[in-house]
DSSP file (Angstrom, degrees, kcal/mol; ACC not computed):
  #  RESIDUE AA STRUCTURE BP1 BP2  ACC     N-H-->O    O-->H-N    N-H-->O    O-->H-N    TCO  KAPPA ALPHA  PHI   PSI    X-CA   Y-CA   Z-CA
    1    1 A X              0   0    0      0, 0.0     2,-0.5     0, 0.0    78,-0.1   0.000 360.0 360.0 360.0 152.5  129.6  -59.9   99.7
    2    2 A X        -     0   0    0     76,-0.2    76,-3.0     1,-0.0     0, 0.0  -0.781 360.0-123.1-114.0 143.2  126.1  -59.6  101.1
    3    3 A X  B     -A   77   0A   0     -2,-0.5     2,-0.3    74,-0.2    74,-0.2  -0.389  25.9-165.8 -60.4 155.0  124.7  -61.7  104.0
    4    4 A X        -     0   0    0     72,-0.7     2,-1.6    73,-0.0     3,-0.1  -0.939  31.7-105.2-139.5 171.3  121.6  -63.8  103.6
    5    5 A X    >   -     0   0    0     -2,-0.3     3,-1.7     1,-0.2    71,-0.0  -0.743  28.6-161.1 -97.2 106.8  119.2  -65.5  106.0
    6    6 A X  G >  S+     0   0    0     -2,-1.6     3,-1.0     1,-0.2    -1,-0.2   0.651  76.8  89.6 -71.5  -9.1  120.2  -69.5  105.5
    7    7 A X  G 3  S+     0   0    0      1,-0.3    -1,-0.2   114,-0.1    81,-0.1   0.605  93.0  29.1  10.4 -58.1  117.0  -70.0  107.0
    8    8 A X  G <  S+     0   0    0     -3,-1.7     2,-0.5    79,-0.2    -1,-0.3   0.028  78.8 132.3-125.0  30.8  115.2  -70.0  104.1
    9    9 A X    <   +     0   0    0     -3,-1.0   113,-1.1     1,-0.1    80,-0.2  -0.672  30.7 166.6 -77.3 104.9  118.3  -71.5  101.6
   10   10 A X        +     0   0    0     78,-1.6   114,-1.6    -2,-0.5   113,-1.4   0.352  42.9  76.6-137.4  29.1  115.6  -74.4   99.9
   11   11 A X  B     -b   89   0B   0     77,-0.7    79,-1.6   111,-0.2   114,-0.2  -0.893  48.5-175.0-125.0 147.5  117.7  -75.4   97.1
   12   12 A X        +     0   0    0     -2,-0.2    79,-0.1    77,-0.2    80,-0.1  -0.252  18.1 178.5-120.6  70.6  120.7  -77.4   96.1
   13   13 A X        -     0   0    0     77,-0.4    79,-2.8   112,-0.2     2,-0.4  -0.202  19.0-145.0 -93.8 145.5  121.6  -76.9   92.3
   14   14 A X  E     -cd  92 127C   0    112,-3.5   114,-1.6    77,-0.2    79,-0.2  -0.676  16.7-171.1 -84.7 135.1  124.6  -78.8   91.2
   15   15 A X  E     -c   93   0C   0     77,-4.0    79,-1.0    -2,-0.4     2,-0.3  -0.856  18.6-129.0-143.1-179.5  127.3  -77.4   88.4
   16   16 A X  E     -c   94   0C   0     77,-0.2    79,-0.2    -2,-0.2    81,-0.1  -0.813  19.1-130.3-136.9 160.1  130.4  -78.9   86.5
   17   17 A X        -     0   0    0     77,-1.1    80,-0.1    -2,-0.3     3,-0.1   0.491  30.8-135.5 -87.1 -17.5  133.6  -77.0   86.5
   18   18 A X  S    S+     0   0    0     78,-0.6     2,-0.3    76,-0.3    79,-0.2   0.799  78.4  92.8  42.8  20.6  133.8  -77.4   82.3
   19   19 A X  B    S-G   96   0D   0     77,-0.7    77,-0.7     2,-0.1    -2,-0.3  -0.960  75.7-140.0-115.9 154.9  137.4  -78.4   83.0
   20   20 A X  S    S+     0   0    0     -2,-0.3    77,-0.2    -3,-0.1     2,-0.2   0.742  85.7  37.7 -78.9  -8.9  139.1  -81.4   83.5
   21   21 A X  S    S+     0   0    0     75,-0.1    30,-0.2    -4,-0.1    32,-0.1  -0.562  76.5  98.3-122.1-174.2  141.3  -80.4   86.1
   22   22 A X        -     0   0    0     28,-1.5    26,-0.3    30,-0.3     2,-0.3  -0.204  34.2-143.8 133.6 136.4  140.9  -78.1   89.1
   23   23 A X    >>  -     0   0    0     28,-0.1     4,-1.8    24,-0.1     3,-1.2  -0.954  50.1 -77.0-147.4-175.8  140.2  -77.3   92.8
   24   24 A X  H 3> S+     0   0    0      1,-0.3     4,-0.6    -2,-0.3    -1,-0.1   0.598 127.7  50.4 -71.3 -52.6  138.6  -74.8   95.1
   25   25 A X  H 3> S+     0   0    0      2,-0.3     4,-1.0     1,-0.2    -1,-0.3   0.811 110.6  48.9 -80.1 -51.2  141.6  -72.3   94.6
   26   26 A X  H <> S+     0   0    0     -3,-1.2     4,-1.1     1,-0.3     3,-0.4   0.945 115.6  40.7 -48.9 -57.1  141.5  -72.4   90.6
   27   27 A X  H >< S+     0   0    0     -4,-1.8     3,-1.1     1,-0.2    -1,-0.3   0.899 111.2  60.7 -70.0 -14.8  138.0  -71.9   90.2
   28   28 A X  H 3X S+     0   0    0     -4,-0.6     4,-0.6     1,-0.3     5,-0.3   0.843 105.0  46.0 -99.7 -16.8  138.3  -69.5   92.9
   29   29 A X  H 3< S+     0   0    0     -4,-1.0     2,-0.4    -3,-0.4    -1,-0.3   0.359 105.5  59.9 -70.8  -2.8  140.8  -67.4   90.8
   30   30 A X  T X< S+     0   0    0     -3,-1.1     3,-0.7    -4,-1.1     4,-0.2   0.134 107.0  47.1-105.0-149.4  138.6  -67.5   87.7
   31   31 A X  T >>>S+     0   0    0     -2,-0.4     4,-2.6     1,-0.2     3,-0.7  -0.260 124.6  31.8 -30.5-109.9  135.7  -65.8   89.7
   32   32 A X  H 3X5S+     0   0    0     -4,-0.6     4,-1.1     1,-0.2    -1,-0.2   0.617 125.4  38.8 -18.3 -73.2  138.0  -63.1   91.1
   33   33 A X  H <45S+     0   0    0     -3,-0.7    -1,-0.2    -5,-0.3    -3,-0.2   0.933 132.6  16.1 -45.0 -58.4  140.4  -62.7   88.6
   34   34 A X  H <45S+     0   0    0     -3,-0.7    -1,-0.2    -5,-0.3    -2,-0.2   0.646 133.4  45.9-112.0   8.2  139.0  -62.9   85.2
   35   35 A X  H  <5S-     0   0    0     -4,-2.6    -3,-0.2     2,-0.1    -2,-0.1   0.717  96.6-129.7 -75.4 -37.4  134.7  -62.3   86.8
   36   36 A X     << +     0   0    0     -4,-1.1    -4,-0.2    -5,-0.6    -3,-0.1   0.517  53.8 160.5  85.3   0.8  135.7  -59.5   89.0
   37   37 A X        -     0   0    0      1,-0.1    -1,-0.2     2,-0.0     3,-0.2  -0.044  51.9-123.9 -29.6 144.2  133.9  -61.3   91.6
   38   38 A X  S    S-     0   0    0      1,-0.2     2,-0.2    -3,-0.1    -1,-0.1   0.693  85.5 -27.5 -52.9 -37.6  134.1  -61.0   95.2
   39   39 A X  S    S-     0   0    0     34,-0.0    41,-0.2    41,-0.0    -1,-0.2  -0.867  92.2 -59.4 168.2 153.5  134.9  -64.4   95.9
   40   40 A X        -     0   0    0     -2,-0.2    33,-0.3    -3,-0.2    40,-0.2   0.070  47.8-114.8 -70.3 158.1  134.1  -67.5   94.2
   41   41 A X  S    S+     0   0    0    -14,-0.2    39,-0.5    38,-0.1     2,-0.5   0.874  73.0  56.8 -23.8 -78.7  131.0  -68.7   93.3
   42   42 A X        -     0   0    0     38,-0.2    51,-0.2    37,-0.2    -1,-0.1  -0.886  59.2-133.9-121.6 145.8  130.0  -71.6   94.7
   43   43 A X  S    S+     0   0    0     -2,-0.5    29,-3.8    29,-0.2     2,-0.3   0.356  91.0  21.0-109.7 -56.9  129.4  -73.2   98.3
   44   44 A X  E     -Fe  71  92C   0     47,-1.4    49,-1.1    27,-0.2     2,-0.3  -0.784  60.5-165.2-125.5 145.0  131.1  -76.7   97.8
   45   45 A X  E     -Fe  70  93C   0     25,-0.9    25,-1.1    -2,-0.3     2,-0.6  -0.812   4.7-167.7-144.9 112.9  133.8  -78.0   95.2
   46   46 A X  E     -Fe  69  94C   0     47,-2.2    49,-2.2    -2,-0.3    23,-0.2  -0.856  21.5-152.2-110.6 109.5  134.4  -81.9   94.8
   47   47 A X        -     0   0    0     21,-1.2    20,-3.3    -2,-0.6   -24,-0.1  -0.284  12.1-137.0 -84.3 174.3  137.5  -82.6   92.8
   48   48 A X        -     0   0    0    -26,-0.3    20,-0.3    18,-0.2    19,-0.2   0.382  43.7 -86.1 -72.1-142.4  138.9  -85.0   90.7
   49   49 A X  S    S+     0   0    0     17,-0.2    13,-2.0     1,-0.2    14,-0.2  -0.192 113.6  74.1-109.8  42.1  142.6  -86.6   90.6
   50   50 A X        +     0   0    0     11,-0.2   -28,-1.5   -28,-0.2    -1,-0.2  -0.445  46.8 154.7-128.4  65.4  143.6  -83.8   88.4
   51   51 A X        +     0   0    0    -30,-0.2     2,-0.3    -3,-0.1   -25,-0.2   0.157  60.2  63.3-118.6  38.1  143.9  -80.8   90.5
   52   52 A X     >  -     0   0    0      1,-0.3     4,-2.3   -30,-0.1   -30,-0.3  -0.900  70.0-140.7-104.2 149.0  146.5  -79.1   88.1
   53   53 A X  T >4 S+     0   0    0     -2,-0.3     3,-1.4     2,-0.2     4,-0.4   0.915 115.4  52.6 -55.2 -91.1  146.1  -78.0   84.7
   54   54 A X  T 3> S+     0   0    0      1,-0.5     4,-1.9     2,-0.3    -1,-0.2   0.187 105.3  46.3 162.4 -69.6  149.7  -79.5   84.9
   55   55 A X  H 3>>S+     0   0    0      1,-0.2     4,-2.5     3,-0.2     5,-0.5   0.944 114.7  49.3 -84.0 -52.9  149.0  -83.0   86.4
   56   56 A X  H <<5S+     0   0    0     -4,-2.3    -2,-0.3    -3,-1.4     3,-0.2   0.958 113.0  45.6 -64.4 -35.8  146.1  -83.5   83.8
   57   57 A X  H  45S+     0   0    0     -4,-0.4    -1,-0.2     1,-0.2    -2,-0.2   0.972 122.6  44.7 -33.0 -51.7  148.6  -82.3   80.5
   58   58 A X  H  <5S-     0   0    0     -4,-1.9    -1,-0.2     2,-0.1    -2,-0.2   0.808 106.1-140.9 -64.6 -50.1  151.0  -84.8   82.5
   59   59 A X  T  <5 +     0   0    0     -4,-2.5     2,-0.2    -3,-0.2    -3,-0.2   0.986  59.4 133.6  46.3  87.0  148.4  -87.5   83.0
   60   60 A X      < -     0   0    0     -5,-0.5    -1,-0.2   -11,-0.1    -2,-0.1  -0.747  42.1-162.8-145.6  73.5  149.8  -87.9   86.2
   61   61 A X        -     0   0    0     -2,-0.2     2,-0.8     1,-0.1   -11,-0.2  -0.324  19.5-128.6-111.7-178.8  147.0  -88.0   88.4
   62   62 A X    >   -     0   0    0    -13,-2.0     3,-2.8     1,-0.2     4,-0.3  -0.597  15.9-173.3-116.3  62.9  146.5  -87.5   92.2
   63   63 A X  G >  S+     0   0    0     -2,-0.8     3,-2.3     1,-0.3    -1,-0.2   0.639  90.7  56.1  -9.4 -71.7  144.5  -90.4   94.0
   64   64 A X  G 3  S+     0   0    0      1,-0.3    -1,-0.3   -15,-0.1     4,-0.3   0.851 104.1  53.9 -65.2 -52.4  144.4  -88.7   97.2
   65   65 A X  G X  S+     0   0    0     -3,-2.8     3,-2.7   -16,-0.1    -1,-0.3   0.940  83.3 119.1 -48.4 -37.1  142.5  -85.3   95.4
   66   66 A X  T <  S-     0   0    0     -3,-2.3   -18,-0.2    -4,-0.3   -17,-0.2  -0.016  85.7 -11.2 -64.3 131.3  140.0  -87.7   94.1
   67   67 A X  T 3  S+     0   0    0    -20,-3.3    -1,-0.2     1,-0.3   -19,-0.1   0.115  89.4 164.9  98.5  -9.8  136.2  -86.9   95.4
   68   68 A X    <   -     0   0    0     -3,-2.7   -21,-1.2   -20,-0.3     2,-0.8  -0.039  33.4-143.4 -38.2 131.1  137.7  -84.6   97.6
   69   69 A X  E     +F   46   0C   0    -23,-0.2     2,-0.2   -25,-0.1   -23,-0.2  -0.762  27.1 174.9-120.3 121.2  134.9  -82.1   99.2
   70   70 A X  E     -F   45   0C   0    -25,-1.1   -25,-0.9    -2,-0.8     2,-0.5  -0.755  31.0-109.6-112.1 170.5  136.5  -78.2   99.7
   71   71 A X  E     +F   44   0C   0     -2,-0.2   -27,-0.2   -27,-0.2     3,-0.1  -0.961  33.4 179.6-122.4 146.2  134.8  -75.4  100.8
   72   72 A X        -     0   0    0    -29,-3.8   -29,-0.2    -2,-0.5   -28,-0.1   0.309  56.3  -4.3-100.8-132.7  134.0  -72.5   98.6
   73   73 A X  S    S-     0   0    0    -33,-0.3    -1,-0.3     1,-0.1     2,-0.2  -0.158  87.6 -97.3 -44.3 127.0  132.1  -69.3   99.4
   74   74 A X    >   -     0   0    0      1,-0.1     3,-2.3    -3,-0.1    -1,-0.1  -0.461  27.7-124.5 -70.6 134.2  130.8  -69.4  102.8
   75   75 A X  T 3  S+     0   0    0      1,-0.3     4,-0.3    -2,-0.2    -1,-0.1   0.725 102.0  65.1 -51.4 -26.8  127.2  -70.5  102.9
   76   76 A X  T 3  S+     0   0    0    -73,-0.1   -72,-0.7     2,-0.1     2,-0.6   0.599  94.7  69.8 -79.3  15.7  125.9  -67.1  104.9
   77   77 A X  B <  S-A    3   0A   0     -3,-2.3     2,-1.0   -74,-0.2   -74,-0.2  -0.835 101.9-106.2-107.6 143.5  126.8  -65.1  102.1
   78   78 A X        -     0   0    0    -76,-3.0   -76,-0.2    -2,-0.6     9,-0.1  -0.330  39.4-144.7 -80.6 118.1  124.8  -65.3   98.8
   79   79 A X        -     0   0    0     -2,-1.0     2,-0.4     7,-0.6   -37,-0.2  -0.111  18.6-117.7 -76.9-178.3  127.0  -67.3   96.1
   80   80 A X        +     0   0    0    -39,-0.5   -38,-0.2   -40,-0.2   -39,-0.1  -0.642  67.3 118.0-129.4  82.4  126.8  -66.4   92.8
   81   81 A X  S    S+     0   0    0     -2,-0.4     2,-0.3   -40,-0.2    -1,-0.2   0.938  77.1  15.0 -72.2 -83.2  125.3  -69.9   90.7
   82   82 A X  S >  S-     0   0    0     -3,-0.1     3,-1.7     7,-0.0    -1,-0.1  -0.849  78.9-121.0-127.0  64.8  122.5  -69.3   89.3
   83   83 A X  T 3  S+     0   0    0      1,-0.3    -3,-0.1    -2,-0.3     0, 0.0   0.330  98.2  22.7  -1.5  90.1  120.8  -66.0   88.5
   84   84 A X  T 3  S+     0   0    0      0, 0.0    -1,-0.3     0, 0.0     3,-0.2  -0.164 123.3  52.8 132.9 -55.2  117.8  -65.4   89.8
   85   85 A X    <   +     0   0    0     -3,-1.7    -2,-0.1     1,-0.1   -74,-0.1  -0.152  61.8 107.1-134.9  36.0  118.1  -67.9   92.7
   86   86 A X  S >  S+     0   0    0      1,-0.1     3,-0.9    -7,-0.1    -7,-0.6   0.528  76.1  60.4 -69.7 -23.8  121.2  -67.5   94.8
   87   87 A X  T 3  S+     0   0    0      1,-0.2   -79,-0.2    -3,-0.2    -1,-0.1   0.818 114.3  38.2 -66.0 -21.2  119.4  -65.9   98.0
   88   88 A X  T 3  S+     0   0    0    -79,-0.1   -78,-1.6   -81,-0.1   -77,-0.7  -0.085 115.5  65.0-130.7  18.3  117.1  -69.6   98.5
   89   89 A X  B <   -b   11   0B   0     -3,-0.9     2,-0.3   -80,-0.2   -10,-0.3  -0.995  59.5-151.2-155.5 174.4  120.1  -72.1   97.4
   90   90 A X        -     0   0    0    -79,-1.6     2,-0.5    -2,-0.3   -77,-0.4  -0.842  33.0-141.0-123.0 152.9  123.8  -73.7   98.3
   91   91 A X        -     0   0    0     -2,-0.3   -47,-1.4   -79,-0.1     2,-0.5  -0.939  12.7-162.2-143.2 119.8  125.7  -74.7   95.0
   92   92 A X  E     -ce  14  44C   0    -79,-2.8   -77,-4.0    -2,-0.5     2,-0.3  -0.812  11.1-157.0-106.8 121.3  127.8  -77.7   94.7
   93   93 A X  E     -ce  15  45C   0    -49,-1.1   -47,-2.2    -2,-0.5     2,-0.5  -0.780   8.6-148.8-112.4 152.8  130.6  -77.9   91.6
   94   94 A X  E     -ce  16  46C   0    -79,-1.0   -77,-1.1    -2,-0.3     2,-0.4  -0.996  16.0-135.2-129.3 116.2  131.9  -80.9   90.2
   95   95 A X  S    S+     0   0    0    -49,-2.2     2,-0.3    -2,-0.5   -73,-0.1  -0.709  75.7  82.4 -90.4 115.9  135.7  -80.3   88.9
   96   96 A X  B    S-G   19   0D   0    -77,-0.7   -77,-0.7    -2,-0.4   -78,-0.6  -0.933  75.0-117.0 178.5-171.3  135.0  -82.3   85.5
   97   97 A X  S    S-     0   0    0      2,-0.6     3,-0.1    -2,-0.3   -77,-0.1  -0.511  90.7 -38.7-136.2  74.5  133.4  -81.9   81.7
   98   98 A X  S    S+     0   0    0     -2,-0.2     2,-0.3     1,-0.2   -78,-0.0   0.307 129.6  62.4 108.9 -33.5  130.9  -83.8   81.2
   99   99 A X        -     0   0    0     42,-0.0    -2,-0.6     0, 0.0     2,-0.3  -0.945  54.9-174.0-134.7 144.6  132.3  -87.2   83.3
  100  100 A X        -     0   0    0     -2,-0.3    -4,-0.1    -4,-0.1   -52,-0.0  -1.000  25.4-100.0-150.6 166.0  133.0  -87.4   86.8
  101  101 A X     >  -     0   0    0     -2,-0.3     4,-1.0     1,-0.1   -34,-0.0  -0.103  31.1-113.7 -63.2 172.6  134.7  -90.4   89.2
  102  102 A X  H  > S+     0   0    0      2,-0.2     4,-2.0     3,-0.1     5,-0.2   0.779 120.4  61.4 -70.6 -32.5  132.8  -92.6   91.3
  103  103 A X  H  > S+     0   0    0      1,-0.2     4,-1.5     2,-0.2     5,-0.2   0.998 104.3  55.0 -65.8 -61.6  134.5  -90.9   94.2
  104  104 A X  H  > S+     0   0    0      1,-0.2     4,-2.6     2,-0.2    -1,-0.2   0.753 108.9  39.7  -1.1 -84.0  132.8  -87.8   92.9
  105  105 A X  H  X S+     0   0    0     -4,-1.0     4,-2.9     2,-0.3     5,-0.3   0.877 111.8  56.1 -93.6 -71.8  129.6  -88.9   92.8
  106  106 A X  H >X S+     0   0    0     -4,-2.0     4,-2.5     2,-0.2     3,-0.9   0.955 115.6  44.6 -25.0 -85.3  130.0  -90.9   96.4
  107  107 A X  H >X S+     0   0    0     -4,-1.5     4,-4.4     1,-0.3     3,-0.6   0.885 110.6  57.1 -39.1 -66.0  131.3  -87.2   98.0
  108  108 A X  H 3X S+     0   0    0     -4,-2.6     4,-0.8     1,-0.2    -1,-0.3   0.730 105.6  43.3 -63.1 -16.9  128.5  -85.7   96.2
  109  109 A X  H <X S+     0   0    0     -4,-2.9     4,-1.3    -3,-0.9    -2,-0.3   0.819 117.1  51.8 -50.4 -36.6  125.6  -87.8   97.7
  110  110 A X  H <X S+     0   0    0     -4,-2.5     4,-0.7    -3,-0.6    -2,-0.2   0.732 109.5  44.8-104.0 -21.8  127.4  -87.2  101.0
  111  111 A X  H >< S+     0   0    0     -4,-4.4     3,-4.1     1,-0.2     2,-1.1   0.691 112.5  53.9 -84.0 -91.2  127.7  -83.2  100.7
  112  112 A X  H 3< S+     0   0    0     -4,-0.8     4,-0.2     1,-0.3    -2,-0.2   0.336 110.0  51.5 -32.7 -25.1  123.9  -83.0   99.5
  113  113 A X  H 3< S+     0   0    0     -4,-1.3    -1,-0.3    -2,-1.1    -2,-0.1   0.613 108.9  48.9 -11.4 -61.6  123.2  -85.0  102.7
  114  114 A X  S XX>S+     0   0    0     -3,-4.1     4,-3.0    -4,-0.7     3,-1.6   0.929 114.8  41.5 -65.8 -63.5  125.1  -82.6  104.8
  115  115 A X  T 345S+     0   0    0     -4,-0.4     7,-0.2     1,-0.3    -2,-0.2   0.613 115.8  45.9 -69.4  -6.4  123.5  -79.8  103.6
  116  116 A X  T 345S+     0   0    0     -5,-0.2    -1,-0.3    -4,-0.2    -2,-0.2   0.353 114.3  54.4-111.8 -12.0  119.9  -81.1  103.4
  117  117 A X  T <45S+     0   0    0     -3,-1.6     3,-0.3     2,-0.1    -2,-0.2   0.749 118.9  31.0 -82.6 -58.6  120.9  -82.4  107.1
  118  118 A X  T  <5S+     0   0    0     -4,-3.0     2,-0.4     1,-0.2    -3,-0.2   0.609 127.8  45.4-101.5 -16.5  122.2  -78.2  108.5
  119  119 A X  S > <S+     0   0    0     -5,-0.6     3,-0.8     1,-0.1    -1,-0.2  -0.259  70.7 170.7-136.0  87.4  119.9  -76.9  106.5
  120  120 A X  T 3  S+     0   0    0     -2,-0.4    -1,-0.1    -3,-0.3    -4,-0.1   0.680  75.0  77.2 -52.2  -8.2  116.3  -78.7  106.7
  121  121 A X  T 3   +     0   0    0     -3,-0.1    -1,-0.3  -115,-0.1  -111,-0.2   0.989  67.9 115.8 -61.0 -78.1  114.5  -76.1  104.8
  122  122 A X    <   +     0   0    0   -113,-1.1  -111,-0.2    -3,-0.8  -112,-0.1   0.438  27.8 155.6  18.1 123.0  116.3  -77.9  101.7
  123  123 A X        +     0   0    0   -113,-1.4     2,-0.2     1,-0.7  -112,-0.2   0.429  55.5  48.4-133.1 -39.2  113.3  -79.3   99.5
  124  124 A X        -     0   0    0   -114,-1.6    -1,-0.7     2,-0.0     2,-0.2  -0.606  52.7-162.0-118.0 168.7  115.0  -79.6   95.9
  125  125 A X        -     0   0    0     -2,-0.2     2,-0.4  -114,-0.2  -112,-0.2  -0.846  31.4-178.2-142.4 103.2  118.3  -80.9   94.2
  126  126 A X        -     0   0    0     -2,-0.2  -112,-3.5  -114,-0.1     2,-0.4  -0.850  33.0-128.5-109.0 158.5  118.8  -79.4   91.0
  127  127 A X  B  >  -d   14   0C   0     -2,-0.4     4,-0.6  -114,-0.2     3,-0.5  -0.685  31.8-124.1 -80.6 145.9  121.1  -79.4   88.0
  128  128 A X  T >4 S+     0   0    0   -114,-1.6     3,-1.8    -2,-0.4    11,-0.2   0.924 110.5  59.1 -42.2 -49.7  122.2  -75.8   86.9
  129  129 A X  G >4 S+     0   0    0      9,-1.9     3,-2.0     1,-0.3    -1,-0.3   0.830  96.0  70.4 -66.2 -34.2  120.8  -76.5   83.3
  130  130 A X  G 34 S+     0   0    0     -3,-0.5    -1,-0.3     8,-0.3    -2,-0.2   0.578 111.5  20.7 -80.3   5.8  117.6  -77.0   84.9
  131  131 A X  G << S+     0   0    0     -3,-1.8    -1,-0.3    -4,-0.6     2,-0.2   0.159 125.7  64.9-138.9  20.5  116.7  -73.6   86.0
  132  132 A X    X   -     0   0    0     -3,-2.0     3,-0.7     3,-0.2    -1,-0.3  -0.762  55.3-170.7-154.3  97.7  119.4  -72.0   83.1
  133  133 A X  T 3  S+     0   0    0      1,-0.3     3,-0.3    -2,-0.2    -4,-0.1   0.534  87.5  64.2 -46.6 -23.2  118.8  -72.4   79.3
  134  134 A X  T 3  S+     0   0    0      1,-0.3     2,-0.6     2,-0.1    -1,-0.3   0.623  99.9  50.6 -82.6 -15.7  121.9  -71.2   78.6
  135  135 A X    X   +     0   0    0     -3,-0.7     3,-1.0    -6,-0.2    -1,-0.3  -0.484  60.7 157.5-119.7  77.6  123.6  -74.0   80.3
  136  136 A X  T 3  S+     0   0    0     -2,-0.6    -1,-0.2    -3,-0.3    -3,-0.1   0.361  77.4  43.4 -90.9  -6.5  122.1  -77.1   78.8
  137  137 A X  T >  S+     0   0    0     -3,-0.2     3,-0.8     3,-0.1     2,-0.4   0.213  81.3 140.4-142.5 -22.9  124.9  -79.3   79.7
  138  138 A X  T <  S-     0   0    0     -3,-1.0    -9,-1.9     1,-0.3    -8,-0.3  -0.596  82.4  -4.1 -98.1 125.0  125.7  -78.2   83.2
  139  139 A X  T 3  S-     0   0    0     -2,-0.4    -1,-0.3   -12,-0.2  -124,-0.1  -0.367  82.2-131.9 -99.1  66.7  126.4  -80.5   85.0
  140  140 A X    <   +     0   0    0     -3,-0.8     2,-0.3     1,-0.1    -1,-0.2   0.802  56.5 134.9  52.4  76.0  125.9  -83.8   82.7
  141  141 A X        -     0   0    0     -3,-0.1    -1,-0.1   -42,-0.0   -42,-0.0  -0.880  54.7-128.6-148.7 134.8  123.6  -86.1   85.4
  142  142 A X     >  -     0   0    0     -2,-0.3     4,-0.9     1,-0.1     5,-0.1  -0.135  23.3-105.3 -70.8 179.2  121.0  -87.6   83.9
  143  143 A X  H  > S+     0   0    0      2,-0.2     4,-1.0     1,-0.1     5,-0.1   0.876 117.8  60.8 -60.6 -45.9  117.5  -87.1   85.7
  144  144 A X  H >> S+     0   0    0      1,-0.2     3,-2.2     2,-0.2     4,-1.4   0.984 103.2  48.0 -16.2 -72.1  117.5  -90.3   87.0
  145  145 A X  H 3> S+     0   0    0      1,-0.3     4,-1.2     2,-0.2    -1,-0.2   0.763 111.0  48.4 -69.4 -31.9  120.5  -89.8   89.0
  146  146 A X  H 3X S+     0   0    0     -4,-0.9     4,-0.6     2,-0.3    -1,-0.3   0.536 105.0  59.4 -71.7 -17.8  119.5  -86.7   90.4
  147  147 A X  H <X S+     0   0    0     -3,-2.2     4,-1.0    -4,-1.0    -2,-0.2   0.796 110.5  44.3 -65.7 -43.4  116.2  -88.5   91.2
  148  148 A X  H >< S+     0   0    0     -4,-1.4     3,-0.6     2,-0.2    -2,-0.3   0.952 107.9  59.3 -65.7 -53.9  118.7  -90.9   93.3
  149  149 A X  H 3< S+     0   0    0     -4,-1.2    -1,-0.2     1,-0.3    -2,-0.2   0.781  96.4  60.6 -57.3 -44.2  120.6  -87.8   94.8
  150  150 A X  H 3<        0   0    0     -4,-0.6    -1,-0.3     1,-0.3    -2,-0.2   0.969 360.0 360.0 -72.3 -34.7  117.2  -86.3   96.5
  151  151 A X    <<        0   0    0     -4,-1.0    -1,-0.3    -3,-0.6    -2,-0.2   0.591 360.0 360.0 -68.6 360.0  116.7  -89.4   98.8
């Protein structure tokens, strides 16, 4: 993994996990494992109360995972979001498809906070889709709500 200067880090884009279940460790064996990555993508991972494949089949879910904030990739190394703009941003996943809890949502105001908090450079809040055509979906927040998210 290569170092960057967090210095100039002046993005946050946001992404969805496009599962329903999951945490830090899962996604962080689909980078490695089946990407061939280094280490997993991205910065921050806020789960749900599903964080087995296992428990969601089961619908059996786990209060205590929900909204939970993990850490992914360590921020001085450049994660791997968004092509093009990983050197200039920190990248926050939201373990869900499309829906996510209020505890979600709570956690993520409060990481985008943090990070806009250590790292003052921070100017934008984006969604993945909005700087990646390919990902039109990613992660399901309206504009509004992401309008709410920068304050």
């Amino acid at each position: 993994m290569k170092k960057r200067d967090i210095t100039k880090i002046t993005t946050i884009f946001i992404h969805h996990s496009a599962s329903e279940w999951g945490d830090a460790d899962i996604i962080r064996s689909w980078h490695v494992e089946d990407r061939k990555w280094d280490d997993i993508g991205y910065n921050s991972v806020i789960t749900n109360c599903f964080p087995s494949h296992e428990s969601w089949l089961d619908r059996e879910p786990d209060m205590n995972s929900d909204g939970c904030e993990e850490d992914g990739r360590d921020v001085e190394y450049i994660p791997a979001g968004v092509r093009g703009h990983n050197t200039s941003s920190v990248h926050i996943c939201l373990i869900g498809n499309r829906s996510f809890t209020s505890a979600q949502l709570v956690t993520l105001k409060n990481t985008i906070d943090y990070y806009k908090y250590t790292y003052p450079s921070i100017v934008k809040v984006l969604r993945h889709a909005d700087a990646d055509d390919r990902k039109p979906e990613c992660p399901s927040l309206s504009p509004k709500f992401l309008r709410e998210l920068q304050k």
